[in-house]
C-alpha positions in Angstrom: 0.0 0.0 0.0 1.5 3.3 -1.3 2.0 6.2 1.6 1.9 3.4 4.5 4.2 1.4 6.7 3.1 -1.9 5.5 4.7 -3.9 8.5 5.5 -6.7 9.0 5.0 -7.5 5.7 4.7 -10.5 3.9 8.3 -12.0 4.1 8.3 -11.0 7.7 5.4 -13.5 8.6 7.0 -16.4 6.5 10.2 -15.8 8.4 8.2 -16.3 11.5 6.4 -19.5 10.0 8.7 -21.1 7.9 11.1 -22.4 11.1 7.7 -23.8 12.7 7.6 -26.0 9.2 11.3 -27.0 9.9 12.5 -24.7 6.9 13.5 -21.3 6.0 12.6 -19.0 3.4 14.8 -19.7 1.0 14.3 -23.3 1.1 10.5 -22.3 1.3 10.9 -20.5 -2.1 13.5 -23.0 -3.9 10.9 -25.5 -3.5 8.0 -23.4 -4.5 10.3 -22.9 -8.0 10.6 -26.3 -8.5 6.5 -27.1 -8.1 6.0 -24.4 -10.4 7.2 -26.5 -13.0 4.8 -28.6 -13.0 1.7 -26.6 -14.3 -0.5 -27.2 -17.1 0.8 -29.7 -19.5 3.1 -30.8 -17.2 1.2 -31.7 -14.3 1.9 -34.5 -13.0 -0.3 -35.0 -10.3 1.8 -34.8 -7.0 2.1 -30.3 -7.1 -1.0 -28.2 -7.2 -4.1 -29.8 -6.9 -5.2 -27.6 -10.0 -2.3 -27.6 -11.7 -3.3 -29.1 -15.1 -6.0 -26.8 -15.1 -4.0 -24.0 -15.4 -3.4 -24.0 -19.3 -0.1 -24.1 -21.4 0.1 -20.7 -20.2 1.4 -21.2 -16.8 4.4 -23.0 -17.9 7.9 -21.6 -17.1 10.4 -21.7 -19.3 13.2 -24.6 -19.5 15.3 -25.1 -22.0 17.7 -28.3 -21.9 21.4 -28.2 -21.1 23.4 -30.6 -22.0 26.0 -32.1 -19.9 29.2 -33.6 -21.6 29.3 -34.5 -18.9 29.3 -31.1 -17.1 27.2 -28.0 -18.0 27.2 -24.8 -15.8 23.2 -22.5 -15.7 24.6 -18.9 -14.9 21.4 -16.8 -14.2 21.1 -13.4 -13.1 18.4 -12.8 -10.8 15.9 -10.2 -9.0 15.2 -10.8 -4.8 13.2 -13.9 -5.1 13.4 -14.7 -8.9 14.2 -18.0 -10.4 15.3 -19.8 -13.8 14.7 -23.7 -14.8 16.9 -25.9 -16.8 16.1 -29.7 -17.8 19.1 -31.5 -17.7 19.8 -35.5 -19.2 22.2 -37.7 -17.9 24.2 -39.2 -20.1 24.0 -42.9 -20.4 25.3 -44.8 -17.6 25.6 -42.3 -15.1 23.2 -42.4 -12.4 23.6 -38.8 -10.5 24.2 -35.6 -10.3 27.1 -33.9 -8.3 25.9 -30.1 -8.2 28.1 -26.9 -6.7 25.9 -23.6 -6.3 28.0 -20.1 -6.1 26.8 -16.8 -5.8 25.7 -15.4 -2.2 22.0 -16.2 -1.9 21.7 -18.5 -4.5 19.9 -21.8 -3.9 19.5 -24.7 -6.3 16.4 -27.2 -6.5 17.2 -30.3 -8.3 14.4 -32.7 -9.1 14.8 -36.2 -10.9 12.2 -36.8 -13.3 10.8 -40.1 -14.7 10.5 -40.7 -18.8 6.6 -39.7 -18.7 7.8 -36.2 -17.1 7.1 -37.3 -13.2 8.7 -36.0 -10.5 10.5 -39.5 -9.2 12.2 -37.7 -5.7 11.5 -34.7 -3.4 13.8 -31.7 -4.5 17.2 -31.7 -3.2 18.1 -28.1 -2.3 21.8 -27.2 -2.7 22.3 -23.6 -1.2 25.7 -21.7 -2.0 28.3 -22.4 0.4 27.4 -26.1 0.6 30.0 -27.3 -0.9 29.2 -30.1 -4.0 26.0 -31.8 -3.1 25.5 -35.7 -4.9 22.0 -35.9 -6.2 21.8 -40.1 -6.9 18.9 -40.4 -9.0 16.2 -43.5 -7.6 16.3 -46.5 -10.6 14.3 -45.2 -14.1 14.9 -41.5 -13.9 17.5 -40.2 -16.5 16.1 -36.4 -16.5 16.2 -33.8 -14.1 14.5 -30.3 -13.3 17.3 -27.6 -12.1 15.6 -24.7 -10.6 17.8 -21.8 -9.3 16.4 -19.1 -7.1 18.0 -15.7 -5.6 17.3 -15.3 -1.8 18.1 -13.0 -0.3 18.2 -13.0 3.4 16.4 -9.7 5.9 15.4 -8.5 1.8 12.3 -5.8 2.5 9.8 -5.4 -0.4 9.5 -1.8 0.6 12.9 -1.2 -0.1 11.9 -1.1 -4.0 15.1 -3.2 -4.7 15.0 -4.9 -8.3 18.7 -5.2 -9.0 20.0 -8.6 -10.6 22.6 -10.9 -9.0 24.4 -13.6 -10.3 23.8 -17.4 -9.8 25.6 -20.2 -11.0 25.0 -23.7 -10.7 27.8 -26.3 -11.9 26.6 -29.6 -12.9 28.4 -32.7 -13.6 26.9 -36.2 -13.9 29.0 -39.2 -12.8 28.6 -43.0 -12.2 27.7 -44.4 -8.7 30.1 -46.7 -7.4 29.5 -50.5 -7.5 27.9 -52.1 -3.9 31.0 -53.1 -1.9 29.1 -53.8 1.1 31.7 -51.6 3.3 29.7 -48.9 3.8 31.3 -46.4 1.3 29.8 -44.7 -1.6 27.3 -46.9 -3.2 27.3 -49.3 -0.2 23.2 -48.9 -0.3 22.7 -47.3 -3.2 22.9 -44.1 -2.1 25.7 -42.4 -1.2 28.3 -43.0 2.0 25.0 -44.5 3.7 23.0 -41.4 3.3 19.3 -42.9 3.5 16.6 -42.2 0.3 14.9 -39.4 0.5 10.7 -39.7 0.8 10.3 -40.8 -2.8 14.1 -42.4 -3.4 16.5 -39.3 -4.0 19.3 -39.9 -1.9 21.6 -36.9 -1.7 25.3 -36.1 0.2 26.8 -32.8 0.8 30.6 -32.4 1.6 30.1 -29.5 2.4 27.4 -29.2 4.3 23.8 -30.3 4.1 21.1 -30.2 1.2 
């Protein structure tokens, strides 16, 4: 509302909620990104209840980048803005090893089946974690990559539209074979890391997705 003190505002209340939901904004709006992929034609039943009904219109853009076997999405970004890129592994690699730079910037990767299904929960890689090890579950070749600008403390009443720079560094690898010693691989997943709700079983050496 012009010519008012419009606080708290609306990122002030989800600050407040979004530790009560055991996450934080930015996670809150990284995953947001990645359901808005699936809209319209894309639906795929597990996002927005109304999704489909949403039209062709509602689709965000996502053009393919191909990994040989590394590819690297630089966006530049408004407070709260994202970008999507599809990304295919190449055959016989099973995951994704994904570094995100650029203060603020937070990466949702999602594993997708043939038919355009989500097969895992996003894993969320947030710059400063270090290379984060998306292991895709068994069938899914695909992936969504959506990377979001969030800033931390950023007030809408502050006006500011500037862009900053995200990067997100992909490369696909092979999992390592089952040596049942508990290393990489030893469960399919990765250094023992259990699956995720739907299968994705992720690993950060830096820190965690």
């Amino acid at each position: 509302q012009a010519a008012a003190v419009n606080e708290p505002d609306f990122f002030d209340v989800l600050g407040e909620v979004a530790p009560e939901k055991g996450t934080d904004v930015a996670q809150l709006f990284a995953t947001f990104a990645t359901w808005r992929y699936f809209t319209g034609p894309r639906d795929d039943g597990l996002h927005f209840s109304e999704g489909a009904a949403w039209g062709s219109s509602s689709r965000v853009s996502a053009s393919p980048l191909r990994l040989t076997p590394s590819g690297s999405m630089q966006v530049y970004l408004a407070a709260f803005g994202s970008a999507f890129r599809t990304v295919d592994l190449p055959v016989g690699l099973e995951a994704l090893e994904v570094t995100v730079t650029g203060a603020d910037g937070i990466a949702g990767v999602v594993p997708l089946t043939s038919t355009g299904k989500a097969a895992a929960e996003p894993a969320l890689v947030s710059a400063g974690a270090g290379l984060t090890r998306v292991v895709f579950p068994a069938g899914a070749t695909r992936a969504l990559v959506a990377v979001t600008y969030a800033p931390g403390g950023w007030d809408p009443e502050l006006g500011d539209s500037s862009t900053h720079p995200v990067t997100a560094d992909l490369t696909a690898v092979r999992v390592a074979e089952p040596d049942g010693g508990g290393g990489p691989g030893a469960d399919g997943g990765v250094g023992g890391e259990p699956a995720g709700p739907l299968g994705c079983h992720c690993m950060s050496s830096g820190g965690s997705a």
